[in-house]
C-alpha positions in Angstrom: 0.0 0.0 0.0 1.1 3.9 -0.9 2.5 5.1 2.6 -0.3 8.0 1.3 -3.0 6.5 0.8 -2.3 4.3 4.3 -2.1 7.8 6.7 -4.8 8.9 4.8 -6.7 5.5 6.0 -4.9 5.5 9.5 -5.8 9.0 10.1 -9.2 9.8 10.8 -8.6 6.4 13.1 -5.4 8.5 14.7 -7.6 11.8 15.7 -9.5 10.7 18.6 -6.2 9.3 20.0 -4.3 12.8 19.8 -5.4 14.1 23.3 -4.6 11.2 25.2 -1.2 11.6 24.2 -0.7 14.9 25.6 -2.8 14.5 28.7 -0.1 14.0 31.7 -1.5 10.7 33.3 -3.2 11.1 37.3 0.2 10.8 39.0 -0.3 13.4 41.9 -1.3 11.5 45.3 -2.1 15.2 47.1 -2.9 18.8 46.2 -0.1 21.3 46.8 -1.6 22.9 49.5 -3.7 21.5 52.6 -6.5 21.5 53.0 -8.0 21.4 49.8 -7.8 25.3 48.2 -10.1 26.9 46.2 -9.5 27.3 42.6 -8.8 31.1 41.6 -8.3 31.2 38.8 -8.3 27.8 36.3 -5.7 26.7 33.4 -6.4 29.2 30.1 -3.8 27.6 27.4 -3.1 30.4 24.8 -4.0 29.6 21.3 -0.2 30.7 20.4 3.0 29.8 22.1 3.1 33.7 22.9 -0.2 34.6 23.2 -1.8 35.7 26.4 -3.3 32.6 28.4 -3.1 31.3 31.8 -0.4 28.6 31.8 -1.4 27.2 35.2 -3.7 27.1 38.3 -4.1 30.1 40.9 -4.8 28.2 44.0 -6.0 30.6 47.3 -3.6 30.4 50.4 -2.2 32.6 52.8 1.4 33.4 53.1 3.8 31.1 54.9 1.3 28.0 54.0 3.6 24.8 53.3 3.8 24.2 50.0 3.8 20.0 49.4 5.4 18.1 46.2 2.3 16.1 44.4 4.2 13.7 43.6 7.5 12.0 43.6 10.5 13.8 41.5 13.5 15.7 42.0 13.8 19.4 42.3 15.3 21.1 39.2 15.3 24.4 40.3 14.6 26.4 43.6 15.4 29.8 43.6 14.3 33.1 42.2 13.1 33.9 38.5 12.0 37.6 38.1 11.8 38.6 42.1 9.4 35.6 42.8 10.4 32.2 44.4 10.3 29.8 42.1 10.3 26.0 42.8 10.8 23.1 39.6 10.0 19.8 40.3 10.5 16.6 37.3 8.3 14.2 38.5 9.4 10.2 38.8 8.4 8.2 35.2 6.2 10.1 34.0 7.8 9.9 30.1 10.1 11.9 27.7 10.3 14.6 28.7 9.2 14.0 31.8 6.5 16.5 33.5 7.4 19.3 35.7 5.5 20.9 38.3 6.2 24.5 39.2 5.3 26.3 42.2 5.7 30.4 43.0 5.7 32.3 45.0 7.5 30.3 47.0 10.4 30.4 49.9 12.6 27.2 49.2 13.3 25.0 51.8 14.7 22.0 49.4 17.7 22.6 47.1 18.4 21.8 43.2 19.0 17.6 43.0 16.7 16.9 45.8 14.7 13.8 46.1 10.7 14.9 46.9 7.6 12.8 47.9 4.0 12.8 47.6 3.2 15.6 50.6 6.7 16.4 51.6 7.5 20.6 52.1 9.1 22.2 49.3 8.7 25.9 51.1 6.3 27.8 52.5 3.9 30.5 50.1 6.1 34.3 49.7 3.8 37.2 51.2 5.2 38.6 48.1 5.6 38.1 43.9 2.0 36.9 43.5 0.4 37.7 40.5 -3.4 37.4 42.1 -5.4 40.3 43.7 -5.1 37.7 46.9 -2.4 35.6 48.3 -2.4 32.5 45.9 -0.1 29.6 44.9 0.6 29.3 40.9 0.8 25.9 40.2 2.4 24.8 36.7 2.9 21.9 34.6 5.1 21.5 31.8 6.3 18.7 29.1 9.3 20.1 27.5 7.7 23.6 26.4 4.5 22.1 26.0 2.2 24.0 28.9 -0.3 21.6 30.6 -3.4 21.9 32.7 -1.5 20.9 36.4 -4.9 19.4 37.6 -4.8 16.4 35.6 -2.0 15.5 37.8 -4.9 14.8 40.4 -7.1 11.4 40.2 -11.0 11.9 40.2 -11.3 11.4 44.0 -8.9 14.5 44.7 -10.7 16.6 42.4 -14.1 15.9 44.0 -15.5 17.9 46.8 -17.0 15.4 48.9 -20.4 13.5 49.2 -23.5 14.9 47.5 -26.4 15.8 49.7 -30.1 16.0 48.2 -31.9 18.6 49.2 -35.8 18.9 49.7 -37.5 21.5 47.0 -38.9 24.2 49.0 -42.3 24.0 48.6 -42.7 20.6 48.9 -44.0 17.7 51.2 
C-alpha cells in the first residue's frame, strides 16, 4: 500500500487518539496545599505559544502556607526567577520529557537535585511576587515547552468535593 493513501486511511482512526497523548496521566497523590484550596483562577492555554493565556492554576492560600510536592521527583530548580520564588520539580516516570510541576511564589526549603515525595515541604507560600489580587499559589505543569493543565495531575477522588447531599425542594411535602 502507498504510505499515502495508508495515513490517509490510518488518520481519521489517529484523531480521537491525539489528546490522550498529551494529557499528563493522574500521578499526583495530594494537592499542593492543605486543606484542599479553592480554585482562583483555572488553566487558560493560549492559542499561540506567545499569546496571552493562563499557563497554570491560581490556588487561594495565605502566606507562609507549606507548599507540598504532588508527587515523587527531583527538584530542578529552587530559587528566584523575576523577584518571585520559584520551585521546579520533574516528576518520577512520567515519560520523555518527563513533566514538571512548578510552584511560586514560594520560599525554598529544598535545594536543586533533591529527592521529593508525595506531601513532603518544598517551602512555605512568599507574602510577596503573586500575580493574584489575593495571596495564591501558581501551580504549573510543563512537558518540555508544551504548557499543561497541572490538575490532571490529580485522580478523580482529589478533584471531588465530597459527598452529595439531596436537598428537599422548597415548597414541597
Amino acid at each position: 500500500m502507498h504510505p499515502r493513501l495508508a495515513a490517509h486511511l490510518l488518520l481519521p482512526l489517529l484523531l480521537p487518539l491525539l489528546p490522550a497523548l498529551f494529557t499528563p496521566p493522574p500521578v499526583a497523590t495530594t494537592w499542593p496545599l492543605a486543606p484542599r484550596p479553592p480554585v482562583l483562577r483555572g488553566w487558560d492555554p493560549p492559542p499561540t505559544p506567545y499569546a496571552r493565556g493562563h499557563r497554570g492554576v491560581d490556588l487561594r492560600a495565605t502566606p507562609g502556607t507549606p507548599v507540598r510536592a504532588v508527587a515523587p521527583g527531583r527538584v530542578r530548580y529552587a530559587g528566584r526567577v523575576a523577584g518571585r520564588g520559584v520551585i521546579s520539580v520533574e516528576l518520577h516516570d512520567t515519560g520523555h520529557p518527563p513533566l514538571r510541576t512548578t510552584y511560586e511564589p514560594v520560599a525554598p526549603t529544598v535545594r536543586k537535585g533533591d529527592e521529593v515525595t508525595p506531601g513532603q515541604p518544598l517551602g512555605t507560600l512568599s507574602p510577596k511576587g503573586s500575580h493574584c489580587p489575593t495571596s495564591c499559589l501558581h501551580w504549573g505543569l510543563r512537558r518540555g515547552n508544551e504548557y499543561l493543565n497541572p490538575l490532571s495531575l490529580l485522580p478523580p477522588h482529589l478533584l471531588r468535593r465530597g459527598t452529595s447531599r439531596l436537598l428537599p425542594v422548597p415548597g414541597s411535602p
